[in-house]
C-alpha positions in Angstrom: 32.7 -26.9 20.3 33.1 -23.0 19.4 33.4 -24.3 15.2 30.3 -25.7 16.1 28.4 -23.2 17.4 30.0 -20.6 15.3 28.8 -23.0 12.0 25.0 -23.4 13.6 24.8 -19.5 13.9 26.1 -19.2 10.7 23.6 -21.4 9.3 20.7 -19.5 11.0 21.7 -16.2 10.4 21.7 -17.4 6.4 18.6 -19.2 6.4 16.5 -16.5 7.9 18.3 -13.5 5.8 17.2 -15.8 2.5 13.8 -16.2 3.9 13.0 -12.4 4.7 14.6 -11.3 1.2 12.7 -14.3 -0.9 8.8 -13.2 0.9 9.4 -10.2 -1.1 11.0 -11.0 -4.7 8.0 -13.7 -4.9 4.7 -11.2 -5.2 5.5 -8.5 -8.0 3.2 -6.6 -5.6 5.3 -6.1 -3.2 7.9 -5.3 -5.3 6.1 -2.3 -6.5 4.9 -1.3 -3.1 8.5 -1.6 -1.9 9.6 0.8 -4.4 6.8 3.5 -3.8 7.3 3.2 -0.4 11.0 3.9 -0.7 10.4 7.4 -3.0 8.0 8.6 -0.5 10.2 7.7 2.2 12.5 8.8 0.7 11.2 12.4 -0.4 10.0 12.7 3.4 13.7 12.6 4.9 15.1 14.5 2.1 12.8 18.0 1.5 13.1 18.6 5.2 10.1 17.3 6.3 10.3 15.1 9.5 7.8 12.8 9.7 8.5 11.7 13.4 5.6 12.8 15.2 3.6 12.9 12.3 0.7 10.7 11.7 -0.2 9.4 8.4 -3.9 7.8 7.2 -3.9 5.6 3.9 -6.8 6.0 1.6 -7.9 3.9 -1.2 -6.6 4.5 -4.6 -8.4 5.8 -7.2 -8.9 6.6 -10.6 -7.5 9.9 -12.0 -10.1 10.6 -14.6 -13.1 10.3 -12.1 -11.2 10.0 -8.9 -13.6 7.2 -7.7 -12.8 4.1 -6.9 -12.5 1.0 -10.1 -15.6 -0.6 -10.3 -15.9 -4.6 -9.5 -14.6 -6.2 -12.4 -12.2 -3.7 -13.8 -8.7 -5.0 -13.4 -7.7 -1.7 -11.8 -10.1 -2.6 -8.7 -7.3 -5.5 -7.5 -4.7 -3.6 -8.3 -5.9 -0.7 -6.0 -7.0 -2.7 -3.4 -3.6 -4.7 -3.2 -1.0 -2.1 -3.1 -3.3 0.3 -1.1 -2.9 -2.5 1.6 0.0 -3.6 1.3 1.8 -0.6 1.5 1.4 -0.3 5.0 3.7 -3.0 5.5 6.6 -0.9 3.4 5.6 2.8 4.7 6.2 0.8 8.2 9.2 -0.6 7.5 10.9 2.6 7.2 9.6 4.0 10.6 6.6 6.1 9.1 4.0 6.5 11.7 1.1 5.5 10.5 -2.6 5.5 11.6 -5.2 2.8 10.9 -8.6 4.8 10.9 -10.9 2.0 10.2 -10.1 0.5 13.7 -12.9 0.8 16.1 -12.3 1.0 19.4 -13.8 -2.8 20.2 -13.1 -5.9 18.9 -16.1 -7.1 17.1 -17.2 -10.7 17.5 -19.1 -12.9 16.1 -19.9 -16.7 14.5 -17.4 -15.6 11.6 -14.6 -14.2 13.9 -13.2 -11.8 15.3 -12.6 -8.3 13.3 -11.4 -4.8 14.3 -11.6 -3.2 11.4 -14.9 -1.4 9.7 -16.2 0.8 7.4 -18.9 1.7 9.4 -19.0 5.6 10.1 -21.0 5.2 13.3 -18.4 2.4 14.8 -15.3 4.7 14.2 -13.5 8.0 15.1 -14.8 10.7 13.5 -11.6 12.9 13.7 -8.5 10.2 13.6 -5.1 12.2 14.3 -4.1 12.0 11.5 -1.6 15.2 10.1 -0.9 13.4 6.8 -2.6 11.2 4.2 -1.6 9.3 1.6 -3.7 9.4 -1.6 -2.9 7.6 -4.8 -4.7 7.9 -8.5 -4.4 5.2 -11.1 -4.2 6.1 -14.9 -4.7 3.4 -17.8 -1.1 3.8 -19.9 0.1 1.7 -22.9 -0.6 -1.6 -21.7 -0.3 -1.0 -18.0 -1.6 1.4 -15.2 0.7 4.7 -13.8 0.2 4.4 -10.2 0.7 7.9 -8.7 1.4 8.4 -4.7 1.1 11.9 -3.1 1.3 12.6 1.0 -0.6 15.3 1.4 -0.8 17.8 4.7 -3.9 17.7 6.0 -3.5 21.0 7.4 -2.6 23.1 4.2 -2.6 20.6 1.4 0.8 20.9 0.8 2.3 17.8 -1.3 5.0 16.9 1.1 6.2 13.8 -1.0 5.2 11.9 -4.4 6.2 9.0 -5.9 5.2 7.3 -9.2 5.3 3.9 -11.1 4.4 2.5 -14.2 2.7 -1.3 -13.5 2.5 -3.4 -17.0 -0.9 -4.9 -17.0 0.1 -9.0 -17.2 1.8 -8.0 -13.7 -2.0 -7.4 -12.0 -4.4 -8.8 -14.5 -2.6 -12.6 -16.3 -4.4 -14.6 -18.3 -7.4 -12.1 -18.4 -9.1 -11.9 -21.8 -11.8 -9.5 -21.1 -12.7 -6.5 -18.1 -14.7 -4.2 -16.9 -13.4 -0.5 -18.6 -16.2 2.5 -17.6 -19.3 0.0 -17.4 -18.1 -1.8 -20.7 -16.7 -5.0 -21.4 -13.5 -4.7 -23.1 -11.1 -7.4 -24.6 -7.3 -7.5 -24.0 
């Protein structure tokens, strides 16, 4: 009876540590938001600067040449989009306090569903608590994009942690031929 029970708890304990660890080796996304969460996490415990208490906002990344946001139909559009999201879930994991500003303070429902989330100024907070934020610029390199992470003090505008990654292009854009670079088409 205890082999048993000892072999069933086994067997559970291995199936669900191969689950976790395979939901993030199969998006190369997440991968790369992994990785820039763990330098800024990183950088945040190691410069003596505790984040517990402190409350960070994530902004959209943008690009470094204009800092506004890709356009619709350039490949760096997705890209920003994806890891600006995504790395919630990795900035979270390592017990960052983080603050979603684009919550209202209803739940909004309708025929579609129901949402929480807005971009309408006049349904939000107009001063979040936010002490940090998290900014990120993209820069076309080689045949990929540098993606480059800052947290930022809100307070001073101290740079209280960076991190940095090179993303090769086939990784957020396969199978593309052409795209959308600075309002003109452009072939890969």
């Amino acid at each position: 009876m205890f082999l048993r029970s000892t072999f069933y708890a086994f067997v559970a304990m291995t199936l669900f540590t191969a689950n976790s660890v395979s939901a993030h080796a199969n998006n190369p996304h997440e991968a790369i938001g992994d990785d820039l969460a763990e330098q800024l996490a990183s950088q945040l415990s190691h410069d003596n600067h505790s984040h517990y208490g402190s409350y960070i906002g994530v902004t959209r990344w943008v690009l470094a040449e204009t800092l506004e946001q890709p356009q619709a139909g350039d490949s760096l559009n997705e890209l920003s989009h994806q890891l600006s999201e995504s790395i919630y879930a990795h900035l979270k994991e390592r017990n960052l306090s983080l603050v979603e500003f684009r919550a209202q303070s209803y739940i909004s429902v309708a025929e579609e569903g129901a949402t929480l989330l807005s971009r309408d100024v006049d349904e939000l907070e107009q001063h979040p608590e936010i002490d940090w934020v998290l900014v990120g610029t993209l820069s076309r390199k080689d045949a990929g994009t540098m993606v480059n992470l800052r947290i930022v003090d809100r307070r001073n505008q101290e740079v209280l942690a960076a991190a940095n990654r090179y993303v090769p292009k086939h990784l957020y854009w396969p199978n593309k031929q052409t795209e959308l670079v600075n309002g003109r088409l452009q072939r890969n």
